[in-house]
N, C-alpha and C positions, 0 to 999 in steps of 0.2 A: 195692481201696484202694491207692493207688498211692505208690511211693517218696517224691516231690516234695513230698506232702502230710500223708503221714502216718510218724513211725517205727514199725512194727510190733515187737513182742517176740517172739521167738522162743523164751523160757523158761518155756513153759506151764505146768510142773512147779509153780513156785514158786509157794506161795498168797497171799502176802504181792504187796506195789507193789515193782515192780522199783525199785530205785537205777541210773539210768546218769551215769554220766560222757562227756563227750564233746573231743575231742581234734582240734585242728585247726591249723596253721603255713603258713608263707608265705614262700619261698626268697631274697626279698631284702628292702629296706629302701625298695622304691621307692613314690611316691605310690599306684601304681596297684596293687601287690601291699598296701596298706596298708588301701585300700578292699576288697581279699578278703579281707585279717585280722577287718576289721568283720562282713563279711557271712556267714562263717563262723559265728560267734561269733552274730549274730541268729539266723539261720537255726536252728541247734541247741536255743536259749533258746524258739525260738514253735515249731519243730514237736515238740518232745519235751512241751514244756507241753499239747499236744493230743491226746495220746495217756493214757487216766486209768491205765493200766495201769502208766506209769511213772513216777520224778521226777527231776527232774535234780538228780546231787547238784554237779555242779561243773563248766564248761567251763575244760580246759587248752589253755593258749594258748603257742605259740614263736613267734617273729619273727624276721625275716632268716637262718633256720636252714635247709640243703640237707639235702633227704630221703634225701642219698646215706651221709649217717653218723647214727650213732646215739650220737657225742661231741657235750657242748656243747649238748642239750636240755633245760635246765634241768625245764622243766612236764613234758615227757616223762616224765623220771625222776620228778618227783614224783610223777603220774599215778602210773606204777607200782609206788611203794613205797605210794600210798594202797591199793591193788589187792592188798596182799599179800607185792609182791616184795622183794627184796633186794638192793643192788645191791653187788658184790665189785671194786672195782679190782683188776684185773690189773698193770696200767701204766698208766703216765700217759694213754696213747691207747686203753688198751681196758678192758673193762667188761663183766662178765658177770653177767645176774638171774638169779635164783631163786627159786622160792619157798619164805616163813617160815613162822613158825607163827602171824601174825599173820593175824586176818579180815580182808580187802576191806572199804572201806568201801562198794563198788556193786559189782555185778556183770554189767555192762554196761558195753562202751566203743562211744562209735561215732563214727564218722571218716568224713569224707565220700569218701575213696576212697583205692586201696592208696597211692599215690603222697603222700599228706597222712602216712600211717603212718608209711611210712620207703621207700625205693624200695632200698633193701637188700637182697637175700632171707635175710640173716643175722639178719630180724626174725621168722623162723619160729619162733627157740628162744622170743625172748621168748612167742612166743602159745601156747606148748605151757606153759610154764610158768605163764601168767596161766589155760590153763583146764586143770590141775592145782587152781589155786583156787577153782574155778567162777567164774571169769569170763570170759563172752563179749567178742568182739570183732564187731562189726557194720561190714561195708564198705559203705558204701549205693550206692557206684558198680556193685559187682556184684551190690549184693542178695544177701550171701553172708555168713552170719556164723559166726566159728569158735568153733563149739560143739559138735567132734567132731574125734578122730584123722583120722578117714576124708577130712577135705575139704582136708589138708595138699596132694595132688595138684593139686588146682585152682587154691587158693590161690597156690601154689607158681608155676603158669602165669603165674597176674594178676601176682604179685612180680616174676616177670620181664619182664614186658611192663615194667609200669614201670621195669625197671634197664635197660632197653633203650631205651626213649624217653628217662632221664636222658642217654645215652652219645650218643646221636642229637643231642639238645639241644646238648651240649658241641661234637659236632664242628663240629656247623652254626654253634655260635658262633665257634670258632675258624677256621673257614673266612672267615665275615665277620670278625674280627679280621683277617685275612691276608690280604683283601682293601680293608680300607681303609688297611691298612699300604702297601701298594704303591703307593698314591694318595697316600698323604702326609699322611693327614686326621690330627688331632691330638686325640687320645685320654687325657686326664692329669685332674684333680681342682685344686681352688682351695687347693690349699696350697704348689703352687710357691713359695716364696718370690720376691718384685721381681716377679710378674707376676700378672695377672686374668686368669684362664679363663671364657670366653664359651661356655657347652654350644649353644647356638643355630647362632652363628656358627662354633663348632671353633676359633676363635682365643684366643692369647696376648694381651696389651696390659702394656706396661710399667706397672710402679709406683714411681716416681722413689723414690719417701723409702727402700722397701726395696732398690731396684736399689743404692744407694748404698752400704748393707751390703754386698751382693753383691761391687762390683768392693772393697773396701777388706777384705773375706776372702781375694781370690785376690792382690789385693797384696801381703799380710803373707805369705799364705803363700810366693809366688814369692822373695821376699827371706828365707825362708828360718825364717821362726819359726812354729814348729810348733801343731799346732788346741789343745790347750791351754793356750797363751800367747793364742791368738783367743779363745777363751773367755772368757779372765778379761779381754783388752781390752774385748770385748763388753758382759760384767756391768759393769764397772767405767766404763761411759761408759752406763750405761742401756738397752743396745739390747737389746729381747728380743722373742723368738715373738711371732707373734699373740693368744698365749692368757697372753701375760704370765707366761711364764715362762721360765728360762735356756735358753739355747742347749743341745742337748747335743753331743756328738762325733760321736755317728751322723750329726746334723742337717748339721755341716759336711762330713761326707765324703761324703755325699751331693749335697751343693753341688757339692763340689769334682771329682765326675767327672757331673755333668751338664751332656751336651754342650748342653742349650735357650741355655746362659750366653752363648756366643758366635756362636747362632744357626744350629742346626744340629739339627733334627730325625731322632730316631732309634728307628724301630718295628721291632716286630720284632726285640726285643734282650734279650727274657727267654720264659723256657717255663717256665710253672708247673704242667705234667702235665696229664694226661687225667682226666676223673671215673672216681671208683675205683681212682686210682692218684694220690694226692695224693701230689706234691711241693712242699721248698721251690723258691720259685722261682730261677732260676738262669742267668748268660748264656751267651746262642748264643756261638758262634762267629762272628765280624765277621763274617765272609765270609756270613753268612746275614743278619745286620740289614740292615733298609732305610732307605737314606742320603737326607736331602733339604737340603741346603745353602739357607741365607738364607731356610730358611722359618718361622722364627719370628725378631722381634723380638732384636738381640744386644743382651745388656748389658757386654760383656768382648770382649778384642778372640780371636782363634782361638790366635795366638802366645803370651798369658796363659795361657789355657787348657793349651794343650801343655806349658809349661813347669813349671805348679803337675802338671800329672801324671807330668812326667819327675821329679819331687821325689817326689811318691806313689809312684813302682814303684820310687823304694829307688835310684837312676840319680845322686843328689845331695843329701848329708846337710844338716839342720836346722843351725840354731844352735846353738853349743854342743856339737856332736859333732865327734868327732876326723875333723880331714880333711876336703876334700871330694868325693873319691869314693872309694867305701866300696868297691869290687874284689869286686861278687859276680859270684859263678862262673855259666857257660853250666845248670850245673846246675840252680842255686836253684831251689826249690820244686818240684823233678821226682820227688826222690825220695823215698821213704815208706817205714815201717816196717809191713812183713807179722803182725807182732803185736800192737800197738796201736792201730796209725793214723796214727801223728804223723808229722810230715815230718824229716828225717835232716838233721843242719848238717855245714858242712866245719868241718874244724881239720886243724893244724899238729902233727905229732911229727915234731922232727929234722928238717924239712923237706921231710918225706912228708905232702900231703894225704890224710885219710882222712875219710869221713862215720860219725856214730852216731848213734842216735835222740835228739832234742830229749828224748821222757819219759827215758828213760833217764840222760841227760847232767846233766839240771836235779833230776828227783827220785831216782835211784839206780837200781841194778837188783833193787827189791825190787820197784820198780812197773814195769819192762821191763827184761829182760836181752836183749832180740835182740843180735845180731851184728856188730859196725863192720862197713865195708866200705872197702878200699882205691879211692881215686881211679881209682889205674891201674887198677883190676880192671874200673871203669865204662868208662873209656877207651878199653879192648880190645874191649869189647862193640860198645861206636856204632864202633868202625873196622869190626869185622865186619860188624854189620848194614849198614853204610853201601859196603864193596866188594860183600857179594853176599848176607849175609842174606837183606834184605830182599826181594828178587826170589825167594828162595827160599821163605819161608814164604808170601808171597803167593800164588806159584805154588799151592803144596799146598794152601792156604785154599779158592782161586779152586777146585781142582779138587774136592774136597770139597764144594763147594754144588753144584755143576755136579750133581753125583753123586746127591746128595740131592734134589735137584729132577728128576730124570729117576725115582728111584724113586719119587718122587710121582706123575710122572705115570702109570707102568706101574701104580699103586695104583690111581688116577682110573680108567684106561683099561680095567680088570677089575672094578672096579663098575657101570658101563655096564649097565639092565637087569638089576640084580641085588640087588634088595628087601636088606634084614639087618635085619628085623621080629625075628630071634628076638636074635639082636645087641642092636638095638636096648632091647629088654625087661630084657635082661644085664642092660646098663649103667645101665640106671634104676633098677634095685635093687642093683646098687653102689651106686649114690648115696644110695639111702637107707639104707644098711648105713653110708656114710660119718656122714651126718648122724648116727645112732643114736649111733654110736663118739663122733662131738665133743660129744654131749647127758650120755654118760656122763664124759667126759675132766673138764668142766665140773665136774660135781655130785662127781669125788673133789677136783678143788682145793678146792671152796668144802670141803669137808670136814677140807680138809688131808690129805689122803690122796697129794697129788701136787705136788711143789715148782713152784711159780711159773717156775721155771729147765725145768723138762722139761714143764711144761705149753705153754709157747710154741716149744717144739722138736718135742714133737708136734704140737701146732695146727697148722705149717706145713706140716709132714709133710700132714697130714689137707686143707691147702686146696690144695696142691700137686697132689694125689692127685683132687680136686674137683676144680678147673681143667683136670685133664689128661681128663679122664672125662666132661666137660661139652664138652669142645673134640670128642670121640670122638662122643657123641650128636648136635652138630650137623652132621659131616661123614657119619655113618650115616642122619640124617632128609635129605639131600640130594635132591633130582631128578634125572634124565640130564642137563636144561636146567644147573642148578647147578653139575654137573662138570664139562659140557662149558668152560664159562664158568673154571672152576680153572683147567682144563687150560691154556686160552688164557696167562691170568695167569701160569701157571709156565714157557712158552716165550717169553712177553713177559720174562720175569725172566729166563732163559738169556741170550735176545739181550743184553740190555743186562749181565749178566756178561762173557760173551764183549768185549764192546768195551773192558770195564776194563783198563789196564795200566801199570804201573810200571818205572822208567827204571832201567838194569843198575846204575848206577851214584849215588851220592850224598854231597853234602859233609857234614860235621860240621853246619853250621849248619842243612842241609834236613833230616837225619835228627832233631836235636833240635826242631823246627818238628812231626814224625811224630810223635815219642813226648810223648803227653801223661803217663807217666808212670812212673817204676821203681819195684818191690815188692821190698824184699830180705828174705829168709826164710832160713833156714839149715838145711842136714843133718848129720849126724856120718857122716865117712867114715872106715871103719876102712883101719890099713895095719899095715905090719911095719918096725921100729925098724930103721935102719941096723947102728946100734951092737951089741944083744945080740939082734937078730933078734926080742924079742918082739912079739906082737899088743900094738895100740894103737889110740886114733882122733882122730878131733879134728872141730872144726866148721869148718863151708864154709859160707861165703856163698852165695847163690841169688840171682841175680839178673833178675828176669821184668821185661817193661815192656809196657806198653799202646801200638799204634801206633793211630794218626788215620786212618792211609792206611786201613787194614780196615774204615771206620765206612761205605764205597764198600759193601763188601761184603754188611753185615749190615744195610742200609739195602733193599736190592734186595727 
């Protein structure tokens, strides 16, 4: 009887007609993953009705949802809590089942393969939890269904294949993203405003009546009246969205630093993370975007342009503000406060610049008390790093990897012909010693046994400890072939270390160009009173910063 045609039960036990439920999703929204939506959804309805042993009690369905999280699956979750479970918010982004003491409506799920589940392998707790309730999970891709402790290992294998073809997926995609960015091709969606997007052709085409908005936005703004006076010109003359409603603010500052306005296509100008490591998205660094002049259609002339953004980065105040240049310092926006976050402003005592945290400054120091910090203290710092610091930490940096890459390779070069099957064995039951720990971590929060605060402090602890243990098994399952191949890689990485180098010397403006940014933290340093010689102490600023130059480094 074979997979295609029939679903078999695997819960001979039960004397009663099995209940299955079946679960099936589709990673985007496009025509042709929408035709899989359908055909999943058939498929389950005619061959589970063919089977008299079973009945279906329900197919759940998600849409345009990545199998790489298990946030944001509406059906999923319900699936689950018909099944028994429970679901606990951790946090906004995390989520942990268990199970209640409510019955399962079916005890049967079946999925047409690990990757439609969840391509996560953090979908293991759920299944150990759903068959605590007696209910199976049926994979029909492997013909494997989990109706026992014992088949976590296998399982476990297939989870990873698919978070591995997820990760494969991404780069491949990303490698074409970065390839047709170099080309020039033009990659955007039909909401541009003033222009029609051709998916066909990769072309823009003006659209007069909106273009017309466009240049009379970056007009008002150039002469100086700010996006909420545009707003309500806007409302107030009937101009609105597509969808027939106001303008908002986001909408216009989006306008107003998109370079397509004045004809000037610009890819490769945000990185929105790797799967499995989602980030907001965020921009490169110019020097990385790829530039293509007069290849889109300009509605504004370049110099409009330029001038509404030297107004945006604060270069030349609005209407109705004092003055028209506001004198902000080399500093702005460099530096940050090591205990909250926020970014630090200058001010004036007596004529001595000094910066304090914004939280601080605006809400008191019950919600931050860090440290002011004197101007001149910052001042001393970039003249050091900028006469020889910098040549000096670099130096140590540079020697430091240099260092660690050669003990890799005398690592490599001793594994050569030298199996670690018992090694190996170790670490796999570390890992499952791990998972156990995060199965029990779980079941005291939901309990309340464990504050929400030290349960996410252990968890990182616990994936930290995964990740490092996981990275350990793949370089002990290695070949001679596979080291050999490291080894290369880590003498390719020396050389091009070895050619890195930084100039003795640098001015104020190239060294603030380096540092993307200063952290100030403070210590208490004790000393002895002048006056009656007693112990005493008092608090010091700390002053760390991030250099750019190093990103050479930790790139390699």
């Amino acid at each position: 009887m074979s997979q295609e045609t029939t679903l078999v039960s695997k819960q001979k036990s039960r004397s009663t007609n099995i209940k299955v439920a079946a679960y099936c999703r589709v990673s985007t929204g496009s025509e042709e993953q929408e035709t899989s939506f359908k055909n999943q959804r058939s498929y389950f309805e005619r061959e589970i009705s063919k089977n008299k042993d079973l009945t279906l009690f329900r197919v759940y369905a998600d849409r345009g949802i990545s199998g790489t999280s298990l946030n944001r699956r509406e059906e999923f979750s319900r699936m689950l809590y018909d099944a028994g479970l429970d679901e606990t918010k951790i946090n906004s982004k995390k989520s942990v089942f268990t199970a209640s003491h409510r019955e399962p409506q079916f005890h049967q799920i079946h999925v047409k393969g690990t990757s439609r589940f969840a391509r996560n392998v953090l979908v293991i707790d759920v299944l150990r939890e759903l068959l605590n309730k007696g209910v199976h999970v049926y994979f029909l891709d492997i013909n494997l269904i989990f109706d026992s402790i014992d088949k976590e290992f296998m399982l476990n294998l297939f989870l990873n294949f698919s978070q591995q073809e997820s990760i494969d997926k991404s780069s491949k995609m990303r490698f074409g993203l970065a390839e047709s960015a170099r080309k020039g091709v033009i990659f955007t969606n039909n909401k541009i405003w003033g222009y029609q997007y051709s998916k066909d052709s990769r072309e823009l085409t003006i659209v007069e009546e909106e273009a017309s908005v466009v240049r009379k936005v970056f007009e008002m703004y150039a002469e100086g009246l700010g996006i909420r006076r545009i707003m309500n010109y806007l409302e107030e003359n009937g101009i609105r969205s597509r969808q027939g409603k106001p303008f908002v603010a986001s909408f216009i500052k989006r306008m107003l630093s998109n370079e397509k306005y004045y004809g000037t296509l610009v890819r490769n100008k945000y990185d929105t993370g790797t799967v499995f490591n989602k980030i907001t998205p965020k921009v490169k660094d110019s020097d990385k975007w790829q530039v293509f002049e007069n290849r889109v259609p300009a509605i504004i002339s370049k110099e409009l342009f330029d001038k509404c953004n030297t107004i945006r980065s604060g270069k030349v105040s609005h209407v109705n503000q004092k003055g028209i240049y506001k004198g902000v310092s080399d500093l702005a926006s460099k530096i940050f406060c090591g205990k909250c976050g926020s970014s630090y402003t200058r001010n004036l005592d007596k004529g001595r610049a000094f910066y304090n945290c914004s939280t601080k400054k605006t809400k008191g120091t019950e919600h931050c008390d860090n440290i002011n910090v004197q101007e001149k203290a910052i001042n001393e710092q970039i003249d050091d790093i900028a006469t020889n610091g910098l040549i000096a930490v670099f130096a140590s940096q540079k020697d430091k990897q240099l260092e660690a890459f050669r003990s890799q390779i005398e690592a490599l070069q001793n594994r050569i012909d030298a199996p670690a099957v018992e090694e190996l064995n170790a670490k796999t039951v570390e890992l499952v010693e791990l998972d156990n720990e995060e199965t029990t971590l779980i079941r005291l929060v939901v309990k309340g046994q464990v504050k929400e605060s030290l349960f996410d402090e252990l968890k990182q602890d616990i994936d930290a400890k995964k990740e490092a243990i996981k990275a350990q098994i793949n370089t002990l399952a290695q070949t001679n072939e596979d080291i050999l191949n490291d080894i290369d890689v880590l003498e390719s990485k020396i050389a091009k270390l070895n050619a890195l180098t930084v100039k003795e010397e640098y001015s104020r403006e190239e060294i603030l160009d380096l540092i993307s940014k200063f952290v100030i933290t403070s210590e208490v340093v004790p000393f002895i009173t002048k006056k009656d010689k007693r112990e005493s102490s008092k608090v010091k600023p700390i002053i760390t910063y991030e250099l750019s130059v190093f990103d050479a480094l930790t790139q390699i």
